[in-house]
C-alpha positions in Angstrom: 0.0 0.0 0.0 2.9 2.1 1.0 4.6 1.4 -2.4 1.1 2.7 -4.2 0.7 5.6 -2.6 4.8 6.6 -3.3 4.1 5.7 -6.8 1.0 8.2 -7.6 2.8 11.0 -7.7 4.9 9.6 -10.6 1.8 8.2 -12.7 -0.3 11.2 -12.4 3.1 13.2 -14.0 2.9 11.0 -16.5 -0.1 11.5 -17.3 0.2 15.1 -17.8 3.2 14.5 -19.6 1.1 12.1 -21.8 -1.9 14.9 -22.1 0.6 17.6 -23.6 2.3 15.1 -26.2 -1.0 14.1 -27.3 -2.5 17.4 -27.4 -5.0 17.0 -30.0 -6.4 13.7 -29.1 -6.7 15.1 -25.7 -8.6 18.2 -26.7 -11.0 15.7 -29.0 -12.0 14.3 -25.9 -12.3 17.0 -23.8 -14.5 18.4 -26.3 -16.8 15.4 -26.4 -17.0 15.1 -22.5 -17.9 19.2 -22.8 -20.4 18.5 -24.9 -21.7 15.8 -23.6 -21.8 17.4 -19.8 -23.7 20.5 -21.2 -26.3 18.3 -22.3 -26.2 16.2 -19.0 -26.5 19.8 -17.3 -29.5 20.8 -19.4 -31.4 17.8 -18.3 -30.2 17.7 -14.7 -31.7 21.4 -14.1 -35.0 20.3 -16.1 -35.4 17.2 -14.1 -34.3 18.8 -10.9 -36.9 22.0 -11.4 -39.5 19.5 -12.7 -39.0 17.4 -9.1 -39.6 20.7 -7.5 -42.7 21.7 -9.4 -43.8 18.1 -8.8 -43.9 18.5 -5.2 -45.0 21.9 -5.7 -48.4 21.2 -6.8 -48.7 17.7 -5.1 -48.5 20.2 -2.2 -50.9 22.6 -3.4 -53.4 19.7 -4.4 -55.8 19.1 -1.7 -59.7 17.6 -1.7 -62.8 20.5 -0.7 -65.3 18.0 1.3 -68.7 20.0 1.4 -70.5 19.0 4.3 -74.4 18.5 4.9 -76.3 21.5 6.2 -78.1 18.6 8.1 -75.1 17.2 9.8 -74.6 17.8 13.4 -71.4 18.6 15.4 -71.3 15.0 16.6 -71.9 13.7 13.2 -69.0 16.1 11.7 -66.7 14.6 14.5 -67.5 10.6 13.4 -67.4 11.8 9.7 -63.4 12.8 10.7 -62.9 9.6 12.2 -64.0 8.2 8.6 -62.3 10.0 6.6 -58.9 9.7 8.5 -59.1 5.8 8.2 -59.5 6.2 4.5 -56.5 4.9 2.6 -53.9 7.5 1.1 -55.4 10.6 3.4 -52.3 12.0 4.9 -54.0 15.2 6.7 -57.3 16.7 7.2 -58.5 20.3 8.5 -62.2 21.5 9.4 -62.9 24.8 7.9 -66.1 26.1 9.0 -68.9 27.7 7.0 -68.3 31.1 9.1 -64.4 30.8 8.1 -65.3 29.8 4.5 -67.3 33.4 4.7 -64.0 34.9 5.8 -61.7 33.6 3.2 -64.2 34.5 0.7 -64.9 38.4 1.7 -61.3 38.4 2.2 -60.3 37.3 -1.5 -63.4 39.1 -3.5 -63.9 41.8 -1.2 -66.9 43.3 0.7 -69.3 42.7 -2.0 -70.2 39.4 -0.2 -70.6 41.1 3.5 -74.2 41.3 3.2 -74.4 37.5 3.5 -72.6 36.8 6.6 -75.6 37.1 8.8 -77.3 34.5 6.3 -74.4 32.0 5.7 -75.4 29.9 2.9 -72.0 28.2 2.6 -71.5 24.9 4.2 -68.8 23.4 6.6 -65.9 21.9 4.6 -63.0 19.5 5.3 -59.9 20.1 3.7 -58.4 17.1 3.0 -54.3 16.2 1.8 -53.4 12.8 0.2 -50.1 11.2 0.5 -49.5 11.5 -3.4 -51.3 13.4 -6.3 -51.9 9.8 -8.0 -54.3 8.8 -5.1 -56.6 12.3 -5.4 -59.1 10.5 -7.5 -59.2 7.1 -5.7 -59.6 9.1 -2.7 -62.0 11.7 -3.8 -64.7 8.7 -5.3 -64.6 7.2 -1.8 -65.3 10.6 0.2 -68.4 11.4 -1.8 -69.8 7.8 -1.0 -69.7 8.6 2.6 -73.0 9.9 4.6 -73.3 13.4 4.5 -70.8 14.2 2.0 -73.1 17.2 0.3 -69.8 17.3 -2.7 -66.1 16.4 -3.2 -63.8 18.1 -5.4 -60.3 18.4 -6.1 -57.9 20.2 -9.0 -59.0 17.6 -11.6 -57.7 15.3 -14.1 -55.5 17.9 -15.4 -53.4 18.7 -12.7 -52.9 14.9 -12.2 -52.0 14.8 -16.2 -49.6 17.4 -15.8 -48.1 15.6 -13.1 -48.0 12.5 -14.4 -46.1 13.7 -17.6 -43.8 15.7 -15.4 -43.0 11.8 -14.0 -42.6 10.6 -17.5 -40.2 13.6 -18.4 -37.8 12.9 -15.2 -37.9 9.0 -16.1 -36.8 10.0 -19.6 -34.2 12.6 -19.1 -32.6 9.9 -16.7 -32.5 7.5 -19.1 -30.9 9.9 -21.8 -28.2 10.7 -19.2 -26.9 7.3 -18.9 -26.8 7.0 -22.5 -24.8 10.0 -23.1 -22.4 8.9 -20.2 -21.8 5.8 -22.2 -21.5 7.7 -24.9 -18.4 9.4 -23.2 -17.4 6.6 -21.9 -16.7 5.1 -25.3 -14.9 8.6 -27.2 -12.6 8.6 -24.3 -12.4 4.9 -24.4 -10.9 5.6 -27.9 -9.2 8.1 -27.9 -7.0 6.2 -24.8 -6.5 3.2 -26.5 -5.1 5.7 -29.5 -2.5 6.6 -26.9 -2.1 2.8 -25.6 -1.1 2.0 -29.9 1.7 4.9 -29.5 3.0 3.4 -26.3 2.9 -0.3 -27.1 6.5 -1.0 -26.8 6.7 0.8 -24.0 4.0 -0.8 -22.2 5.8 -4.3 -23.4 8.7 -3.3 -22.0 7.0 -2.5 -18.3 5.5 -5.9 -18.7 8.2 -7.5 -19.1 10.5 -6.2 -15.7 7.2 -7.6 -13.5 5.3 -4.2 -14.0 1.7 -5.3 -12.6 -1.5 -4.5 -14.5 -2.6 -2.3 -12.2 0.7 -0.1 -12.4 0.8 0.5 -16.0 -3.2 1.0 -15.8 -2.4 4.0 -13.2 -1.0 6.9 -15.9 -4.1 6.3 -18.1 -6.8 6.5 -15.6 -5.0 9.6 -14.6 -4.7 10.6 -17.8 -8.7 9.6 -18.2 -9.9 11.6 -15.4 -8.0 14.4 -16.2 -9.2 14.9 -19.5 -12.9 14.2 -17.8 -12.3 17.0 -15.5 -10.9 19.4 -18.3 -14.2 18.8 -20.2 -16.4 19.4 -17.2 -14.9 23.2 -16.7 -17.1 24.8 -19.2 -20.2 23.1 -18.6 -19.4 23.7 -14.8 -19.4 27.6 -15.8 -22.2 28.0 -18.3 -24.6 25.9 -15.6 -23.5 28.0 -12.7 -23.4 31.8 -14.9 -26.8 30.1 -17.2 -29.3 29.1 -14.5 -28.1 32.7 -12.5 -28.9 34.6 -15.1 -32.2 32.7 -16.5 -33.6 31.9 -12.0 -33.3 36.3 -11.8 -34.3 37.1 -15.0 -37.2 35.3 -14.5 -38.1 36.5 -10.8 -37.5 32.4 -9.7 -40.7 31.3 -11.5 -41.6 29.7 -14.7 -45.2 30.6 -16.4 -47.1 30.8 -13.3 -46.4 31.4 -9.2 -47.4 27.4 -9.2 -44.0 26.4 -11.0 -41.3 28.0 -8.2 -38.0 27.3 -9.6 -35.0 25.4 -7.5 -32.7 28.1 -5.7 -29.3 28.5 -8.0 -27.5 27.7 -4.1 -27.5 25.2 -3.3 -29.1 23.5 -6.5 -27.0 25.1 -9.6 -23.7 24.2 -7.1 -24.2 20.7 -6.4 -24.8 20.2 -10.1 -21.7 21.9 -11.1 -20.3 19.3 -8.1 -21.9 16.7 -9.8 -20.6 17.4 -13.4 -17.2 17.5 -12.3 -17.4 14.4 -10.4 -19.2 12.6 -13.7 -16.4 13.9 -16.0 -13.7 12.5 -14.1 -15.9 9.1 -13.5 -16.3 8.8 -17.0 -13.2 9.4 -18.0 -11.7 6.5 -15.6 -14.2 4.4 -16.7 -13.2 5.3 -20.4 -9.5 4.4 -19.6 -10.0 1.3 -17.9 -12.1 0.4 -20.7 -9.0 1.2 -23.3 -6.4 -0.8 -21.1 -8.3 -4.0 -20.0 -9.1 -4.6 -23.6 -5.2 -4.2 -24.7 -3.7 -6.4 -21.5 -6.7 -9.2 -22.7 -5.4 -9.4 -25.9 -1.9 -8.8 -25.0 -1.6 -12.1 -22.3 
């Protein structure tokens, strides 16, 4: 262990050494990790904003329970119990028909004063589920119960809009990991370009008792640094992009319903995260190269 440690020093200045030699292979692949990262980072902020808008209106979606007129105090109190043992109900709050008068003067102003003496609103239940996907399940089972006057909720096209934002997340994640083995192969080739250059070389190692994991070191060096060097400008335009797109447009997108993620912590971990993938990538690439050339060169 002792030994390894001493001898990283050495292999990761070989690998630099081996980065300038090769300049324009190295820049090829650079360039392919950049653009490849860029896209990455376009889809990571989509998906990431489209998780927060998700829970953003799973938040916002809640059941209105109209009660009976009819129904007593005691009655309202069994008709909680009910409701709470109802599968997928995660909260529930009693709003009464004076409060509903409140909220409603308050919002549309004093033109509906005049009724508050003659309250023809009814008691309600505000009701949460645990996700936006049980709301109709849910909903069809409060309106069988006895004196439930109406239930209602946001509607089928908040849980469409949800459910595509689902199908958008599941397919951005499944682009990523095809552009990462995308990357994974251009650096792949462009080290085993290097590996024909330094055949002899590598014989030579071979031969004195040089282990495979010792001539493997300079090139997954020489991997991850040309992963990192490619994650620099995506790193830049994600952290300077979202900045300047999150202010320009006041942190929302369309609507007050669709808050956009924070650029700190969010934009940052990204950037953390691109950085980490380029030089992951570009091991992975490099071990890829070399255990195909020490296979066929047993």
């Amino acid at each position: 262990m002792k030994n390894f440690l001493k001898s990283l020093p050495k292999h990761f200045t070989t690998a630099v050494k081996n980065l300038v030699r090769h300049t324009a292979m190295s820049f090829s692949s650079a360039s392919a990790v950049t653009v490849t990262l860029i896209m990455m980072a376009c889809f990571m902020l989509l998906a990431g904003n489209i998780s927060g808008f998700t829970s953003n209106v799973e938040t916002d979606l809640k059941i209105r329970v109209e009660i009976d007129n009819i129904v007593t105090e005691e009655g309202i109190a069994a008709m909680q119990q009910q409701i709470e043992a109802i599968p997928g109900v995660k909260s529930l709050t009693f709003s009464s028909k004076e409060a509903e008068m409140d909220i409603l003067i308050e919002e549309n102003g004093s033109v509906f004063q005049r009724y508050k003496n003659n309250n023809p609103l009814p008691n309600v239940f505000i009701v949460e589920t645990q996700t936006a996907k049980q709301m109709k399940a849910v909903t069809k089972q409060l309106r069988s119960l006895d004196g439930v006057a109406n239930a209602e909720y946001g509607g089928e096209e908040i849980e469409s809009m949800v459910e595509a934002f689902e199908w958008v997340r599941i397919g951005g994640g499944i682009f990523l990991l095809a552009l990462a083995f995308v990357a994974v192969f251009l650096i792949s080739n462009t080290i085993k370009m290097t590996i024909y250059t330094r055949m002899t070389e590598i014989k030579i190692m071979r031969n004195v008792g040089a282990t495979n994991w010792y001539i493997k070191m300079p090139f997954m060096f020489e991997g991850m640094l040309i992963g990192m060097i490619g994650a620099i400008l995506p790193m830049i335009l994600t952290a300077a992009g979202y900045n300047f797109i999150y202010h320009g447009l006041n942190g929302t997108f369309i609507s007050s319903m669709f808050v956009m993620q924070s650029p700190h912590p969010f934009a940052t971990w990204i950037c953390l995260i691109l950085l980490a993938s380029g030089a992951l990538v570009g091991i992975l690439g490099s071990l890829h190269a070399v255990n195909k050339y020490l296979r066929w060169n047993r």
